[in-house]
LUMDOLUM-789280 format. One record per residue (C-alpha): residue in three letters; x, y, z. Coordinates in steps of 0.5 Angstrom, whole numbers, plus 500, padded with zeros to 3 digits. Each point is the difference from the previous one (the first is absolute). Example, Ala and Ser with C-alpha at 12.3 -4.5 7.8 and 13.67 -1.06 7.14 Angstrom:
2
R   rest    c1    c2    c3
R    ALA   525   491   516
R    SER   502   507   498
This chain:
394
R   rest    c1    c2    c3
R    UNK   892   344   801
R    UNK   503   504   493
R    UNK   493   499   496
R    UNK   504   496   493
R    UNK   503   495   506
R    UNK   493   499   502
R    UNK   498   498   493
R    UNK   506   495   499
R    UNK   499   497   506
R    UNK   492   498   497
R    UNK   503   496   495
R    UNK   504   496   506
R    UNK   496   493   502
R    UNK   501   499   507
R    UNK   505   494   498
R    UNK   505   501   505
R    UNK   496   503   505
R    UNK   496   506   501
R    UNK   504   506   498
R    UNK   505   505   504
R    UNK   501   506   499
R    UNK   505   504   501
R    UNK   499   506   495
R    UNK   498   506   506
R    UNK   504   502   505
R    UNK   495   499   506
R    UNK   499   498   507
R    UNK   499   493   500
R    UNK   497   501   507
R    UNK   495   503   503
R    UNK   500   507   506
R    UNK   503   497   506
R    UNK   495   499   506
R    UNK   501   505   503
R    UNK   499   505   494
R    UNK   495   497   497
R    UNK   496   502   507
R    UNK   503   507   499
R    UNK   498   501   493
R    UNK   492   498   503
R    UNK   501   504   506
R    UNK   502   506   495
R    UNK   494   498   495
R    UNK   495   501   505
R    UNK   503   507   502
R    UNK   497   506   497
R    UNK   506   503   499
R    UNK   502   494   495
R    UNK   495   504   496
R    UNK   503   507   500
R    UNK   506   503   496
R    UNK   506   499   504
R    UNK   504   507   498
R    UNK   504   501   494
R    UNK   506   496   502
R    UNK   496   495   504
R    UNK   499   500   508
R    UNK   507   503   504
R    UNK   499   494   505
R    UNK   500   495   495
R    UNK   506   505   497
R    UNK   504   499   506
R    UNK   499   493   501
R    UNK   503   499   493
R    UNK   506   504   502
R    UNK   502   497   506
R    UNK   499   494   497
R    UNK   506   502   495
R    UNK   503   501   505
R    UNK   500   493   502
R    UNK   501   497   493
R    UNK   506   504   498
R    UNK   503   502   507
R    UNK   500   504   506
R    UNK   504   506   497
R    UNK   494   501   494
R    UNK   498   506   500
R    UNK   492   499   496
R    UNK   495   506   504
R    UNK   492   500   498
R    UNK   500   506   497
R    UNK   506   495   495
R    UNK   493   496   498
R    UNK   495   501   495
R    UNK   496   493   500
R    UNK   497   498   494
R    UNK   495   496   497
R    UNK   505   494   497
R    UNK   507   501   499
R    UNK   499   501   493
R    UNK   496   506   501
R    UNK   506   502   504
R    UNK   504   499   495
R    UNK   496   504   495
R    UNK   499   506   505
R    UNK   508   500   500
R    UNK   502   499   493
R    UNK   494   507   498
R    UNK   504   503   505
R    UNK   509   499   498
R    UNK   498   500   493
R    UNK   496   503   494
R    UNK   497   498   494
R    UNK   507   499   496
R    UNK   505   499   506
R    UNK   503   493   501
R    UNK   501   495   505
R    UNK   503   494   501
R    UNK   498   494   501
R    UNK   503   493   500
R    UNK   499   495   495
R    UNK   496   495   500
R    UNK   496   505   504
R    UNK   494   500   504
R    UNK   494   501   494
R    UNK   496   504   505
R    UNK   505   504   501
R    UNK   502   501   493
R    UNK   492   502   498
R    UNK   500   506   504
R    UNK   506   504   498
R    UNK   497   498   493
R    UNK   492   502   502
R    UNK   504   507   503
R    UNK   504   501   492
R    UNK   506   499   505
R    UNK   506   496   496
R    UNK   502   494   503
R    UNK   508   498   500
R    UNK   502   493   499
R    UNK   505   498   506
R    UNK   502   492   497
R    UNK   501   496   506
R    UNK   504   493   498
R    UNK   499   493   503
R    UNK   507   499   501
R    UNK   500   506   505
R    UNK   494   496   503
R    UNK   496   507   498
R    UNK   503   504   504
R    UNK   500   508   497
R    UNK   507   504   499
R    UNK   501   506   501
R    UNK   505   501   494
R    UNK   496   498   495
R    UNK   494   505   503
R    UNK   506   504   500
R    UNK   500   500   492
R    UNK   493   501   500
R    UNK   499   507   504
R    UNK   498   506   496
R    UNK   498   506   500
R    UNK   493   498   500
R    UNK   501   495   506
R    UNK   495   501   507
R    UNK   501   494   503
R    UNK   502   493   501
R    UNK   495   495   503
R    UNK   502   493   504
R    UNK   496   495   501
R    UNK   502   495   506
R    UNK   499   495   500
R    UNK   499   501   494
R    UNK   493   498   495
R    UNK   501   496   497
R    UNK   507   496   500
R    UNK   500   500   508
R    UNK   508   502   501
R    UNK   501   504   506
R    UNK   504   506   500
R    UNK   505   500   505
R    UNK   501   506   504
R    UNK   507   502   497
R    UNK   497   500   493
R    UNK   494   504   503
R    UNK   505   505   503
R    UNK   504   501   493
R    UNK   494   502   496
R    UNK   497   506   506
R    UNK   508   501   498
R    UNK   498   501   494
R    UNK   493   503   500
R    UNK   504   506   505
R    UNK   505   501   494
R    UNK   496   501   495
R    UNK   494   504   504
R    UNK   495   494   498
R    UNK   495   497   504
R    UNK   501   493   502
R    UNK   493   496   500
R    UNK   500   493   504
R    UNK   495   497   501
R    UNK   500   494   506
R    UNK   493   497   499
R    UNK   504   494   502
R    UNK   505   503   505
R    UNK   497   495   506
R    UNK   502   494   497
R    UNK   506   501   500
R    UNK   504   496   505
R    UNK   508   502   501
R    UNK   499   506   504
R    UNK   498   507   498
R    UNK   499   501   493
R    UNK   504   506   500
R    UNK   501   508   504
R    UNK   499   504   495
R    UNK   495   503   504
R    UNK   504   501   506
R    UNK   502   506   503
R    UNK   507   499   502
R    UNK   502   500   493
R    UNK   503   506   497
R    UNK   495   502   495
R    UNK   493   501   501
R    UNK   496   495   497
R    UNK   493   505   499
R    UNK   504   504   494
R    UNK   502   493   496
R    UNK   495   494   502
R    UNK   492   498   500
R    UNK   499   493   503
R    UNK   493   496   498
R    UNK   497   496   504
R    UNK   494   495   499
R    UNK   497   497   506
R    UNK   497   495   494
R    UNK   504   495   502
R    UNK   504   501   507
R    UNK   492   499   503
R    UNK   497   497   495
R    UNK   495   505   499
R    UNK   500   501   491
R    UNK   493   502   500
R    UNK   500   505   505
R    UNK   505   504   496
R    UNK   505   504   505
R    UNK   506   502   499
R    UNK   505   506   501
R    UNK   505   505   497
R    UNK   506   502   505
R    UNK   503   507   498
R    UNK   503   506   502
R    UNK   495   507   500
R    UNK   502   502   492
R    UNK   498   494   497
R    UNK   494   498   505
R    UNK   496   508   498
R    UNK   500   498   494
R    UNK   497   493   501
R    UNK   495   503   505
R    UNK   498   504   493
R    UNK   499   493   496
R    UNK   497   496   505
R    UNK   494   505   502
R    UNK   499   500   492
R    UNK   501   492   499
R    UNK   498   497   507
R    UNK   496   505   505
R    UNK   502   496   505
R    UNK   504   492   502
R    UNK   496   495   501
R    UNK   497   501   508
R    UNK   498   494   502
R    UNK   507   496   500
R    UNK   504   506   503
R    UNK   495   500   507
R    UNK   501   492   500
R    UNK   507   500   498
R    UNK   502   506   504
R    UNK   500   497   508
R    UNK   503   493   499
R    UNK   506   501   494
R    UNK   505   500   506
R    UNK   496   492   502
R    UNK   500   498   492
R    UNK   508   500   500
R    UNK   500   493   503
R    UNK   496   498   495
R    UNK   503   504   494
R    UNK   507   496   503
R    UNK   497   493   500
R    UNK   497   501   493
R    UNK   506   503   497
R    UNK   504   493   502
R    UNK   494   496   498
R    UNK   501   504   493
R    UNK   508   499   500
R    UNK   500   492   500
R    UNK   495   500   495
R    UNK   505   503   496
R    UNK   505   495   502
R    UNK   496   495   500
R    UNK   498   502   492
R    UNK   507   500   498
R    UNK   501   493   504
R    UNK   494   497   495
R    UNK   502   503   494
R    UNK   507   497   501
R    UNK   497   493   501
R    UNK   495   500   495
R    UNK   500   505   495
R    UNK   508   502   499
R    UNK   499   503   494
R    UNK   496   506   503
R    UNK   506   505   503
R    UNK   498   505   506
R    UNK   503   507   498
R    UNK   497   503   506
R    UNK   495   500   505
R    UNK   499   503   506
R    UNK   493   503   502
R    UNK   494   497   497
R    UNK   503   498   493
R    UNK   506   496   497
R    UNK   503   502   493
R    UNK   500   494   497
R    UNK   504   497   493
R    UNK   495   496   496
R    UNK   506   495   495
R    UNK   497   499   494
R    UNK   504   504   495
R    UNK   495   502   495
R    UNK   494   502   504
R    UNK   498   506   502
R    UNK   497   501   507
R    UNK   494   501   498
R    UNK   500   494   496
R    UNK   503   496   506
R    UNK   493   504   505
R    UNK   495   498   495
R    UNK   503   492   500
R    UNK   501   500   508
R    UNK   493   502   500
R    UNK   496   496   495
R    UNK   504   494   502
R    UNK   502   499   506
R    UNK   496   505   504
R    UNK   505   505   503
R    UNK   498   508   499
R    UNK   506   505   499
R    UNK   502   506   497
R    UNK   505   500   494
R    UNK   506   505   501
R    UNK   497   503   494
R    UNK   495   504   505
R    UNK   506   503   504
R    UNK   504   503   493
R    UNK   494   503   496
R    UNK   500   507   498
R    UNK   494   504   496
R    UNK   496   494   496
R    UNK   503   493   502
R    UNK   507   503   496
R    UNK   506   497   505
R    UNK   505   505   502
R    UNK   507   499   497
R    UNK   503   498   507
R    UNK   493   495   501
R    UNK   501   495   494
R    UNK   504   495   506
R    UNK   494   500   505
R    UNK   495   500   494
R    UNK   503   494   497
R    UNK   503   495   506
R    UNK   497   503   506
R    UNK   494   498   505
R    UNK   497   504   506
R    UNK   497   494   505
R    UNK   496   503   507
R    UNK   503   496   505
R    UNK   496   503   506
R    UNK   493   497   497
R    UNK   502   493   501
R    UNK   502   496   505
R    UNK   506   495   501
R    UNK   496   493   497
R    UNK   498   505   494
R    UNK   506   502   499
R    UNK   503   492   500
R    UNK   494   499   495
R    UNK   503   507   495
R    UNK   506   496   500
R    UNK   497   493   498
R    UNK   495   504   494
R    UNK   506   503   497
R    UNK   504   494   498
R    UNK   493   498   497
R    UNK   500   506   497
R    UNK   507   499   497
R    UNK   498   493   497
R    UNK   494   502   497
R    UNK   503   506   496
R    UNK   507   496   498
């Protein structure tokens, strides 16, 4: 939990019940039974203890890229050599932004944007170029406006989807303009799929294929993190997939920065991916209809709170008081009625708490709610605090 929320949580009494978290984006769930014996078979191998190589295991990078193959489909053209495995995906992505861009480059990022995200390229002096979404394009990014934003500057675009933290979901189509895009003017495209497995409409995009007529190693870096698809946060794996250019030059980074990915993880992980997928499938629904049923509660019980977006883990919410920051809101939802979330503010921050231009929107009117933390009768309850909330602050 974001350490200021923990603080304005002390100050609730418990009045309506104990408090309900829905700050960090964190399983709600523990490992399935079969990885948790996995995990404790590969903690009582001495192997576990050992450096795994640079880019981790190569079963374990196999096993990775032939389960690409069937999340993105059949024609995806994702080898072992494409993979580096990192500890964490945001190490994944920091290793990537060293890599495409220098101290004084810029790239882009859509806002409200992932803050981590942001406080690398800021950590490493590169300039982080404010792409404004709107809610009346469900947070959706345009390919014309980033248009307007390209300079000779420019190394890359990144993507996160569904996206941290409004929860929209990009479609393939929209995808697909913006590999267009990176390849027209010669930048990297940066997507980051943290959350690619709850998506549940088909597959998230075939970028990666190799049907398609341009070679996706030249344009795109994919992130992924097994945080969340397999529960795992603390275990602290993820991957970069890349072509040999990109991936040479994160070799460099990653033997400087991590050694060596997490090995535990990939020996338990690395033989039953294919067996998990079920389970991923099952998860991905039961997430799916916690959404739906959130939109239902808030439609009932608290219809002056809009949903912009969601999708994923999160939903972009809209507070209705006028005059309130939504700082201020958090604090209130807190203090008062238990319910811990994070201000759009957090999403639209650059250097020393200033707003971007294009963030104003977000910090004032705007709310980041955890739905994947939560189940369906926390959600119903959400819902009843909220309208508490509007008759106490009104």
């Amino acid at each position: 939990m974001c350490p200021k929320v923990g603080q304005w949580l002390k100050r609730y009494n418990n009045e309506f019940g104990p408090p309900i978290d829905l700050c960090q984006g964190a399983p709600s769930a523990p490992p399935c039974e079969q990885l948790k014996k996995a995990l404790a078979s590969a903690a009582s191998d001495p192997a576990s203890a050992k450096y795994s190589g640079n880019f981790g295991m190569q079963l374990m990078r196999e096993a990775l890229a032939n389960e690409m193959k069937v999340v993105y489909g059949p024609n995806t053209d994702v080898k072992a050599t494409d993979v580096a495995l990192t500890a964490g995906c945001n190490l994944a992505f920091y290793a990537v932004a060293q890599v495409v861009a220098d101290r004084g480059d810029e790239i882009i990022l859509p806002v409200p944007w992932y803050f981590n995200h942001q406080m690398a390229l800021q950590m490493l002096g590169i300039t982080c170029v404010p792409l404004p979404l709107k809610p009346e394009d469900g947070f959706q990014p345009s390919v014309e406006a980033c248009e307007a934003l390209i300079t000779p500057s420019t190394r890359a675009i990144a993507l996160v989807t569904p996206n941290n933290p409004t929860g929209a979901i990009y479609s393939p189509e929209l995808l697909k303009s913006f590999a267009s895009f990176a390849q027209k003017h010669d930048i990297m495209l940066i997507l980051d799929e943290t959350y690619r497995d709850f998506i549940t409409t088909g597959p998230p995009h075939s970028l990666l294929s190799s049907s398609d007529a341009c070679n996706w190693r030249d344009s795109i870096v994919h992130l992924f993190s097994f945080s969340k698809s397999y529960a795992i946060p603390g275990y602290r794996l993820g991957a970069i997939v890349a072509g040999e250019s990109v991936l040479e030059q994160v070799g460099t980074v990653l033997d400087t920065i991590q050694i060596s990915p997490p090995t535990l993880p990939q020996l338990a992980l690395q033989s039953i991916l294919p067996s998990l997928r079920p389970l991923l499938i099952d998860t991905a629904q039961a997430l799916a209809a916690r959404h739906d049923h959130f939109r239902r509660a808030l439609t009932t019980s608290a219809p002056r709170w809009g949903i912009g977006s969601q999708g994923g883990y999160f939903a972009f919410i809209r507070h209705p008081f006028e005059h309130k920051h939504s700082a201020e809101v958090c604090e209130g939802l807190a203090a008062r009625v238990g319910i811990a979330c994070l201000p759009g503010s957090n999403f639209a921050t650059e250097r020393n708490g200033i707003i971007t231009s294009d963030g104003e929107e977000f910090a004032r009117k705007w709310v980041r709610i955890a739905v994947a933390n939560v189940d369906e009768e926390q959600l119903t309850e959400v819902a009843r605090r909220l309208t508490i909330f509007e008759e106490m602050a009104e």
